[in-house]
C-alpha positions as CSV (number, residue, x, y, z in Angstrom):
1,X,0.0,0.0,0.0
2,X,1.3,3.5,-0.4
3,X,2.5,4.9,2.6
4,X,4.0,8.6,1.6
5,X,3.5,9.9,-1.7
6,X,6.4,12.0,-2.4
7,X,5.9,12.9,-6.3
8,X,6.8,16.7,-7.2
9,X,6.1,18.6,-10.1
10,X,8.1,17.0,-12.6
11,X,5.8,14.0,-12.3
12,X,2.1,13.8,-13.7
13,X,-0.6,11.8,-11.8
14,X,-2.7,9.5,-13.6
15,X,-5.5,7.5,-13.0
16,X,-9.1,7.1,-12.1
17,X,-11.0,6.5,-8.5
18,X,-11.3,2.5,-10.3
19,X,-7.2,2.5,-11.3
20,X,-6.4,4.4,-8.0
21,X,-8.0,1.6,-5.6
22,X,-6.7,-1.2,-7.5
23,X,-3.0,0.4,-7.5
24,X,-3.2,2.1,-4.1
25,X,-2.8,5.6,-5.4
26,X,-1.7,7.4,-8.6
27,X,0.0,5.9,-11.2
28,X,3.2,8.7,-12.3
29,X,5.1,9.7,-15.6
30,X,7.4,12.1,-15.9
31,X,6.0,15.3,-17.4
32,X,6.0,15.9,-20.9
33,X,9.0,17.5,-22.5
34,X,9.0,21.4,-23.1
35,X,9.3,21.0,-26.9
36,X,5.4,20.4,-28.4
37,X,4.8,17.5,-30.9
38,X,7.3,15.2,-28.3
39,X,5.5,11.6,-28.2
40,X,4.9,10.2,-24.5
41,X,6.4,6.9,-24.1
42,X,6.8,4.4,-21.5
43,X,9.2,2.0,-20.9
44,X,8.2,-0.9,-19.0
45,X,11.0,-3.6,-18.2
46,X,9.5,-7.0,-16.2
47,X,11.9,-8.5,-14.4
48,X,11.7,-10.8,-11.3
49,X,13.5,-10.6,-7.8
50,X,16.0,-13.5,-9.5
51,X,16.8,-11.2,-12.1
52,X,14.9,-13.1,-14.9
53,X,13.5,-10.3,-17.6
54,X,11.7,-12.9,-20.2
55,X,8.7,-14.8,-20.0
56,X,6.5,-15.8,-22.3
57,X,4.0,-14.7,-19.5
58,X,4.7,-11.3,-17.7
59,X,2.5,-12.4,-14.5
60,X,5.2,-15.6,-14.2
61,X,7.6,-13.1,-13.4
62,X,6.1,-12.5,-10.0
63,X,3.2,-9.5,-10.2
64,X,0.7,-11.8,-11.3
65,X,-2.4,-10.9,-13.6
66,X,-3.3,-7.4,-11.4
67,X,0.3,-6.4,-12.6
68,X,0.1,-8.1,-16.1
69,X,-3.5,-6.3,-16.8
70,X,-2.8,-3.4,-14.5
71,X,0.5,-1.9,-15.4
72,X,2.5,-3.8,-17.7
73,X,-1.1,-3.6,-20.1
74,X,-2.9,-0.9,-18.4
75,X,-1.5,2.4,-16.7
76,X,1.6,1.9,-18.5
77,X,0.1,2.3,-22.2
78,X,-3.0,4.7,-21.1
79,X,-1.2,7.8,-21.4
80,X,1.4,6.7,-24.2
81,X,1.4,7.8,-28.1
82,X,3.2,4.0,-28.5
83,X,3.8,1.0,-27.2
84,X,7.4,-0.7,-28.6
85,X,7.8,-4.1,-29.0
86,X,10.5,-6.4,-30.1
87,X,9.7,-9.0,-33.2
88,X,9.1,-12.1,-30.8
89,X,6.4,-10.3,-29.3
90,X,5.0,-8.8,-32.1
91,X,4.8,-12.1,-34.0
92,X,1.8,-13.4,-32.5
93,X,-0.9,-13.3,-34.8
94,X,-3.8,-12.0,-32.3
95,X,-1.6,-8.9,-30.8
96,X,-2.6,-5.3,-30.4
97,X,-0.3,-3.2,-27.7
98,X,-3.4,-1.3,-26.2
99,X,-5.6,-0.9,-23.1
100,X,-8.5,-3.1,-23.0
101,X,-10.4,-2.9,-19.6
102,X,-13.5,-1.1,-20.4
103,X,-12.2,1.4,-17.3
104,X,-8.3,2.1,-18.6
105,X,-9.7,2.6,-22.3
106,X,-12.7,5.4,-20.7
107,X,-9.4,6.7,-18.9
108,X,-7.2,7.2,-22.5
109,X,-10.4,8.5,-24.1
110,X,-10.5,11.3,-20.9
111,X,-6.6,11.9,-21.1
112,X,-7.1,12.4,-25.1
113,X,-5.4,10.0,-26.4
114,X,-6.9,8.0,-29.8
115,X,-8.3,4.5,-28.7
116,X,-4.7,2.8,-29.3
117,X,-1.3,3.8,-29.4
118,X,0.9,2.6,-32.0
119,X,2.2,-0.3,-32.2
120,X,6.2,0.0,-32.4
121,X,8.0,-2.9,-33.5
122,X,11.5,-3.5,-33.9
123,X,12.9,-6.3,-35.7
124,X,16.2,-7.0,-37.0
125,X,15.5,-10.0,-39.5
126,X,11.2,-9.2,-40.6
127,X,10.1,-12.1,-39.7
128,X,6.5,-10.9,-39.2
129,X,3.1,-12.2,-39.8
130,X,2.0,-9.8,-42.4
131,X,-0.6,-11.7,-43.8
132,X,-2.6,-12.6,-40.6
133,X,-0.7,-10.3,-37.5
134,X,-3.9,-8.7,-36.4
135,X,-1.7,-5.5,-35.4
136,X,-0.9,-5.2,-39.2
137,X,-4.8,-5.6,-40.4
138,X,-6.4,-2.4,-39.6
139,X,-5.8,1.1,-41.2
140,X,-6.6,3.0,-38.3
141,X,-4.3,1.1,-36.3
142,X,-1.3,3.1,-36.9
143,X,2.0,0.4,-37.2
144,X,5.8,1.3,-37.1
145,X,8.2,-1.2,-38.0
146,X,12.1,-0.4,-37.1
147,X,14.8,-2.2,-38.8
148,X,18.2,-2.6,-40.4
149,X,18.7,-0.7,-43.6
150,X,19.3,-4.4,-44.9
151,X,16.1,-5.5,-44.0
152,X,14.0,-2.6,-45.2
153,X,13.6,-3.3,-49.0
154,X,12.0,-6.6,-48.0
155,X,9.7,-5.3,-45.0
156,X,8.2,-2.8,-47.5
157,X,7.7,-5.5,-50.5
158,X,5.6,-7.2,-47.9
159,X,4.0,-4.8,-46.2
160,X,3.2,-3.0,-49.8
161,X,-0.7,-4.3,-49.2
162,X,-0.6,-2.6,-45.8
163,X,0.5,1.6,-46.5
164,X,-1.1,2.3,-43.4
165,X,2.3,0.2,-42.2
166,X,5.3,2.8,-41.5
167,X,9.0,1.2,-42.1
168,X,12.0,2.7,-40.7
């Protein structure tokens, strides 16, 4: 539970009454840089008290599913303008890096953000599933793929169905 809240003005408060009960207070970023257009990101690293940092669950790690749902897929993305991802994570075929409790999605509409971030992916070889990643199937889903220069050419031959589908 939170015992002294010690957050100054560099840091921004976020949540809801729902998000604040669950977490035991406000959830913090730092604030946005001085220069407008800046995107807010979040970086979220997962690791366990033995020092592990990959799972193919992030609950296993030791947080369980209020952390997994809570942070690590919740309060975490709510305020961000992306979410980054490396290629194994990003090649499963049903993945969107959003917000999907019907309470931390009302909470990104009131903070004005659009009803997902994008999806940031970096990958050094491509080996993506284009054809069926759901991530990679919507237009209004905005996608960023970051790669080697030697990898680019190929990305974009098979992401040409997809133009909605940035590659850097």
């Amino acid at each position: 539970r939170t015992v002294r809240d010690e957050a100054d003005a560099d840091m921004v408060r976020i949540g809801s009454e729902w998000t604040q009960q669950l977490f035991d207070g406000p959830f913090y970023r730092s604030r946005t840089p001085a220069q407008p257009g800046l995107p807010i990101v979040n970086l979220v690293f997962v690791q366990s008290r033995e020092g592990n940092t990959i799972a193919e669950n992030p609950q296993l790690l030791g947080g369980g599913l209020t952390d997994k749902h809570l942070v690590y897929e919740g309060l975490s993305r709510v305020d961000a303008d992306a979410v980054l991802s490396g290629a194994i994570t990003a090649r499963s075929r049903s993945l969107v890096l959003s917000v999907w409790h019907p309470e931390l999605v009302k909470l990104r509409v009131a903070l004005g953000k659009p009803r997902h971030p994008a999806q940031v992916i970096v990958t050094a070889a491509g080996d993506l599933h284009f054809d069926e990643g759901l991530m990679f199937q919507e237009p209004d889903l905005r996608s960023i793929l970051i790669a080697p220069s030697s990898a680019v050419a190929q990305l974009r031959n098979r992401a040409a169905r997809a133009p909605w589908v940035d590659i850097i």
